[in-house]
Structures are given as structure tokens and as C-alpha cells.
C-alpha positions in Angstrom: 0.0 0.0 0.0 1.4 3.3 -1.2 2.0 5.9 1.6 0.0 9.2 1.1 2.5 12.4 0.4 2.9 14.8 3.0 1.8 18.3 2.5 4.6 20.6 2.2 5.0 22.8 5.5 5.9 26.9 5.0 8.6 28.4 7.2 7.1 31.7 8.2 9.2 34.4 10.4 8.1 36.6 13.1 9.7 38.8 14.6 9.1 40.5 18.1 10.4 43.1 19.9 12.1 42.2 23.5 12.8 44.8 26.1 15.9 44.9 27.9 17.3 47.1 30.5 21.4 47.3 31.4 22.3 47.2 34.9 25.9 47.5 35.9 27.3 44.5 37.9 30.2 45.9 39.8 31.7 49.7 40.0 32.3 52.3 41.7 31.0 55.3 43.2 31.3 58.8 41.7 33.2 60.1 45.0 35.1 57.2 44.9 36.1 57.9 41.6 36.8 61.2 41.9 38.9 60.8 44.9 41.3 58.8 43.7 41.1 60.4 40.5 42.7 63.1 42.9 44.7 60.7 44.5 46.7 60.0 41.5 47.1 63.4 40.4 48.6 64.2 43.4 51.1 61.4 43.2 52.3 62.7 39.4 52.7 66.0 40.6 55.2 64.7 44.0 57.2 62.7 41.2 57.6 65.7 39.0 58.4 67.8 42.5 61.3 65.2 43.0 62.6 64.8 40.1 63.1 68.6 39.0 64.2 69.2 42.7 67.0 66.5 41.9 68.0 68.3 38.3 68.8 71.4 40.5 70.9 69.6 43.0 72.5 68.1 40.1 73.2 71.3 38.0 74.6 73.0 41.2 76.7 69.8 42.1 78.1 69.9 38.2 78.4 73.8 38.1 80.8 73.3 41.7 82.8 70.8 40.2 83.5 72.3 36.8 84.1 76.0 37.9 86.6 75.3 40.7 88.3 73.1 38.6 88.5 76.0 35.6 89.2 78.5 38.4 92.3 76.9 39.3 93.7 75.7 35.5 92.2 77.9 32.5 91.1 80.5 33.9 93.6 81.3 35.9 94.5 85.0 33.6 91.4 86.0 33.1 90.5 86.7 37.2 92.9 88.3 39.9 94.0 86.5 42.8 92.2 87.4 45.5 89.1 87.3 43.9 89.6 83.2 42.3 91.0 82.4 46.0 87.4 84.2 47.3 85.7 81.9 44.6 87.2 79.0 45.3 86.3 79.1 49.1 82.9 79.7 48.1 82.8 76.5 46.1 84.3 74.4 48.4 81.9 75.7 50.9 78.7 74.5 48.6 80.4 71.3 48.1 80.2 70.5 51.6 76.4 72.1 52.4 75.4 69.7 49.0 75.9 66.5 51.3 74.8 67.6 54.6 71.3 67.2 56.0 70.5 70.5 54.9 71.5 70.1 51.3 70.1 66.7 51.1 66.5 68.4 52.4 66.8 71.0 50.5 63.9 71.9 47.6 64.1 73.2 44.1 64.5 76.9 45.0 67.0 76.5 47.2 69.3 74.7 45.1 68.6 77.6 42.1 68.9 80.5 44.3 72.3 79.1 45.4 73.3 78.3 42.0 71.9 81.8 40.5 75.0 83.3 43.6 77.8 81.6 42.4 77.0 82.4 38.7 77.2 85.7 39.4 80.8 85.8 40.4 82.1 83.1 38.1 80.3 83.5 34.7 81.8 87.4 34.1 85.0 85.2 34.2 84.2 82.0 31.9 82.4 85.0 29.6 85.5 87.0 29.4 87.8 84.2 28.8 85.4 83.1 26.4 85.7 86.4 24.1 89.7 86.5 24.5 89.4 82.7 23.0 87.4 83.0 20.6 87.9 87.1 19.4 91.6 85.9 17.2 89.9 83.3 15.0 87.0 86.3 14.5 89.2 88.9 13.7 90.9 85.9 10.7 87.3 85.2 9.4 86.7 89.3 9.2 90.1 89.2 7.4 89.2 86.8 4.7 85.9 88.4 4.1 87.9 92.1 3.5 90.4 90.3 1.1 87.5 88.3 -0.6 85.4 91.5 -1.2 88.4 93.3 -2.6 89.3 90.7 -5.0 85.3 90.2 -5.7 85.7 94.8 -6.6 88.4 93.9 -9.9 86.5 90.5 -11.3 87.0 90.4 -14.9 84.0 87.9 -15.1 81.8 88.6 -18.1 78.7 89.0 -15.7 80.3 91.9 -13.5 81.0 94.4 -17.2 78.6 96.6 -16.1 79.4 97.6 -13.0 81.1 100.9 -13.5 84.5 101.9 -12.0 83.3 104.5 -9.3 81.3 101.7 -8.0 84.3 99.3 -8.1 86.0 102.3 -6.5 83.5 102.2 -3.5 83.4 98.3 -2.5 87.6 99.1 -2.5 87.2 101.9 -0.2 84.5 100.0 2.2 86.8 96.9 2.4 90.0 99.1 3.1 88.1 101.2 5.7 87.2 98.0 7.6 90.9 96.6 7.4 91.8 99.6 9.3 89.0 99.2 11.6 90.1 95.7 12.0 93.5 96.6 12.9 93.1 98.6 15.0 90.4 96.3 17.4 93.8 94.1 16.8 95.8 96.4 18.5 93.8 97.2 21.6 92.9 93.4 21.7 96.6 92.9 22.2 97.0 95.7 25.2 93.8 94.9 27.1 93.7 93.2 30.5 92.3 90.1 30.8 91.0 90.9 34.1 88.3 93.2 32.2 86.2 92.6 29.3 88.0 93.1 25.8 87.7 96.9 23.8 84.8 94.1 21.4 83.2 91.3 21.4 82.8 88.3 18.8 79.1 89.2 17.9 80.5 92.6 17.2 83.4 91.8 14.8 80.3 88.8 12.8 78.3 91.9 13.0 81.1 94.1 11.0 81.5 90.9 8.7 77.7 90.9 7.9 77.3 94.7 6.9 80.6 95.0 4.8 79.3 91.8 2.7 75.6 93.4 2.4 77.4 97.0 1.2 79.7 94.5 -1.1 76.9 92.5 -2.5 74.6 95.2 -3.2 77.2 97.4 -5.3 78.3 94.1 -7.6 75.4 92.1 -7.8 73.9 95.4 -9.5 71.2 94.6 -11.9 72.5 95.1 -15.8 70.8 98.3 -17.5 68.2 98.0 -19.9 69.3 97.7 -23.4 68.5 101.7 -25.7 65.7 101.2 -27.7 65.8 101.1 -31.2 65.6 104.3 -32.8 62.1 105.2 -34.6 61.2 104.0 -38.2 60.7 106.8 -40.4 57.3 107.0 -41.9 57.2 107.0 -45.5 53.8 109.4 -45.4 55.6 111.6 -43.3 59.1 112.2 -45.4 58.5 111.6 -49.0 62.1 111.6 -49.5 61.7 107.9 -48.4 60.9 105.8 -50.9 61.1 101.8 -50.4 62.1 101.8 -54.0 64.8 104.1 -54.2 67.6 101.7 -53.3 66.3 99.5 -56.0 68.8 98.3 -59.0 68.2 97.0 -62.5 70.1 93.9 -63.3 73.3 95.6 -64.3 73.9 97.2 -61.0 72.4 100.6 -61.9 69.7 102.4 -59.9 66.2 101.2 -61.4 64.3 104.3 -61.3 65.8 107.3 -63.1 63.8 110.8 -62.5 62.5 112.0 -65.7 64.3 114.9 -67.3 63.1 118.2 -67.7 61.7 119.8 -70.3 64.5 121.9 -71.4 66.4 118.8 -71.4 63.7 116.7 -73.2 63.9 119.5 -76.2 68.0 119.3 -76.6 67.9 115.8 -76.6 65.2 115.9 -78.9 67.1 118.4 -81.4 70.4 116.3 -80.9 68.6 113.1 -82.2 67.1 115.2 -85.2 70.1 116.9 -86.0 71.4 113.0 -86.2 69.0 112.2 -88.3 69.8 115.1 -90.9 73.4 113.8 -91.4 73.9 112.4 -95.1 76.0 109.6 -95.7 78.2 109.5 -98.7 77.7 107.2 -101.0 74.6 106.0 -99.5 72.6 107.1 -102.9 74.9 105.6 -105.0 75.0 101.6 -105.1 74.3 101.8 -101.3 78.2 101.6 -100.5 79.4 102.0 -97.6 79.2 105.5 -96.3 80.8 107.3 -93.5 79.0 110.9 -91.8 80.1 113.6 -92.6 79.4 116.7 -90.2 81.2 119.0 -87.6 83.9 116.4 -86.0 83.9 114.0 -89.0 87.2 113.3 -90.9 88.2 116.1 -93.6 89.9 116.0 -96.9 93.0 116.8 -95.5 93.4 113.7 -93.4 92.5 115.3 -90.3 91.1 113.1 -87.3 88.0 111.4 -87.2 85.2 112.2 -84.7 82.1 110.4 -83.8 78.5 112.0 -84.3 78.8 113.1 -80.2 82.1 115.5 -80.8 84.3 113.0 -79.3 87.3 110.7 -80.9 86.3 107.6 -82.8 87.3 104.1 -82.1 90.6 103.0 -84.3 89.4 102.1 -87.9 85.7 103.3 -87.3 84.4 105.2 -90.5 87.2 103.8 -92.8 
């Protein structure tokens, strides 16, 4: 016996909505939170108390240590006697307050006011025997500059023609003027006391370096002139004298437009050629021999010489 077929079944969906509600398991309070919150904040600002209290101590420690030792070795020139002997006490004494109970208990200010006190007595020395130092390899560097500007004044480059010889003249007068500046500065560098500060400093003689290279600069690195213009084209309607054509030649190298005569000039050439024609030529009415013109100029009876119809010589053998 055949089993009956099942009826298909249809999925359907349905969606519902399902209300929930968070609740927090475990926490804290708000005061709680905020307190230590507080707490901590507190903590960070006693670790940044200690350690800028310790970089104090340690720059006072460092500044004792390297000062007496300059005191007593380099800068020995640069301070009198009684006043490094003064120093040094005071920097042995600071030594000894560093590691006492006092020093070791002692807060940021303290260690800067007492550092800010022996500053004052020893930097005017480590600044002055800075400046000696460091014043000779200045014065060398202001040297090259006034000898490189004065060789930069007679350039023969291409690109410096135009700059004219007054202003030439004037970069050589700036750079001389500063060599005697700079030797003189030499000279009262080499009598000063060391026990004072020098007659100038090192930002003084860069300073003097600086402006004669600007004066320098400015004069050669002139901009070229503009080139002239071009003069004005003449306008044909305005000068009739001009005429594109005039400069014109024929073939033969002659000029190809000859004014016309006048008219007294028209009438004797016209006379001349009719005068030409009047000329009778022997022989012509018999047999058509070969005739030769007789006239004012021709040959004569006697021999004479022969002349052409225009008064002047004829060629050898013409007319015979």
C-alpha cells in the first residue's frame, strides 16, 4: 500500500520586539572615583616635584665641580687673585652644604637661588675668557671676508661688465676702511687686560662681517641696464624723401628708377637726335656703299682726325 504524500510545510518568520534594561554589575562610586582620580594626580605632581628638585641639585653639584676646577687651571688669567681664592672658598663651601642634611633636604628653589650666587661671580669670568678665545679666530674670518670682497671689486668675469669703475671704487674703499678698523680692534685686543672685558666682542666683529658683505653684495650684484631702444622708423607718409624703392637696382647694378628729365632737357635731346638724323651719308645714294657721316667732328679731306657724331674721338678704324 502506497504511503499518502505529506503536504509541504511553509517556514514563516516573526519577529518580536524584546525589552531589555542594562544594569551595571560591579563599579564604583562617583566620590570614589573622583577621589582617587585626585589621588593620583597628586602622586604625578610629587614625582615631578622630585625629580626637577634632583635636576637642580645636580646642576649646582656639576656647576661646583666644573668651575673650581676652571678656576684653578684655564682660567687662571682671566680673574685676579684674591678674587679666584674668594671663589674657590665659596665653592668648596657649597660642596660641603650639598651633602649635609641641609642640602640633602633642601627643595628646588633652594638649590637655584644658590646656584643663581655663584653664577654671578664666576660667569663674568668663563664670559670674558670666552671672548679672549674665541675674538683671534674672529678677527681671521673678518680678514678673509675684507680680502674676498676686494678681489670680488676687480672681477673680470663677463657678468660683473657693467658695474662701472666709481662703484668698483667704492666696494675698494669699504673693504680698506674695515681693514683699518680691523687693525686697530687688533691692536687694543693685544693691550687689554684680561681681568676686564675686551675693547669688542665676537658678535660685534660677525656683525662688521655681515654689513661690509651686504654693502659688497649690493654694489656688484647690481642689476645690468636696460638695453637703448631702437631708434624710430621713419614714416614714408611723413618724409616723401623715403621711398622703399629708391635703393632699387636694375640687373646691371644701376639704380632702377631714373627721374624723368626736364623739359629743357627733353627738347635738346630731342634736337640732338634730329640733328642725327639730318646727317647724309656718302655714297649711300649711289650703289648703297658703304658711307661714312660727314658733319662738324667728322674726318676732312685733309686727313684730319676722325670724330664720332657726339664730338668726341672715334674708335681705331671706325668710318674707314
Amino acid at each position: 500500500v502506497e504511503e499518502e504524500a505529506k503536504p509541504l510545510m511553509k517556514l514563516v518568520t516573526r519577529r518580536e520586539r524584546i525589552e531589555a534594561e542594562a544594569v551595571t554589575q560591579a563599579g564604583y562610586e562617583t566620590s570614589v572615583v573622583g577621589a582617587l582620580t585626585s589621588e593620583e594626580f597628586e602622586m604625578a605632581l610629587q614625582d615631578r616635584i622630585v625629580m626637577e628638585t634632583n635636576d637642580a641639585k645636580n646642576k649646582l653639584e656639576e656647576y661646583v665641580y666644573n668651575t673650581r676646577d676652571a678656576i684653578m687651571n684655564r682660567l687662571v688669567s682671566y680673574a685676579e687673585e684674591d678674587i679666584r681664592a674668594n671663589f674657590k672658598k665659596d665653592l668648596d663651601a657649597m660642596e660641603e652644604w650639598l651633602y649635609s642634611d641641609e642640602g640633602e633636604s633642601g627643595n628646588k628653589g633652594i638649590f637655584i637661588q644658590k646656584l643663581e650666587g655663584l653664577q654671578a661671580v664666576g660667569e663674568p669670568i668663563i664670559t670674558r675668557a670666552r671672548e679672549f678665545d674665541l675674538l683671534p679666530e674672529s678677527f681671521t674670518r673678518l680678514e678673509k671676508c675684507v680680502e674676498a670682497n676686494a678681489q670680488f671689486a676687480g672681477s673680470k668675469e663677463v657678468k660683473y661688465n657693467h658695474i662701472s669703475p666709481d662703484d668698483r671704487a667704492s666696494v675698494t674703499e669699504e673693504c680698506a676702511r674695515m681693514g683699518e678698523w680691523l687693525q686697530q680692534h687688533k691692536d687694543a685686543l693685544a693691550g687689554a687686560s684680561k681681568h676686564a672685558m675686551p675693547p669688542l666682542t665676537v658678535q660685534q666683529v660677525s656683525d662688521k662681517a655681515v654689513e661690509l658683505n651686504r654693502f659688497c653684495d649690493g654694489v656688484m650684484n647690481k642689476a645690468k641696464p636696460a638695453p637703448p631702444a631702437p631708434p624710430p622708423k621713419a614714416d614714408p607718409k611723413t618724409n616723401p624723401k623715403t621711398d622703399a624703392h629708391s635703393d632699387a637696382k636694375n640687373d646691371k647694378g644701376m639704380p632702377a628708377h631714373t627721374p624723368a628729365p626736364d623739359a629743357s632737357g627733353a627738347e635738346g635731346a630731342a634736337g640732338t637726335a634730329e640733328a642725327a638724323d639730318d646727317v647724309p651719308m656718302e655714297g649711300a645714294e649711289e650703289g648703297g656703299g658703304e658711307g661714312k657721316v660727314e658733319g662738324e667732328g667728322g674726318e676732312d679731306d685733309d686727313g684730319g682726325e676722325t670724330m664720332d657724331t657726339f664730338g668726341g674721338p672715334a674708335p681705331p678704324g671706325w668710318g674707314k
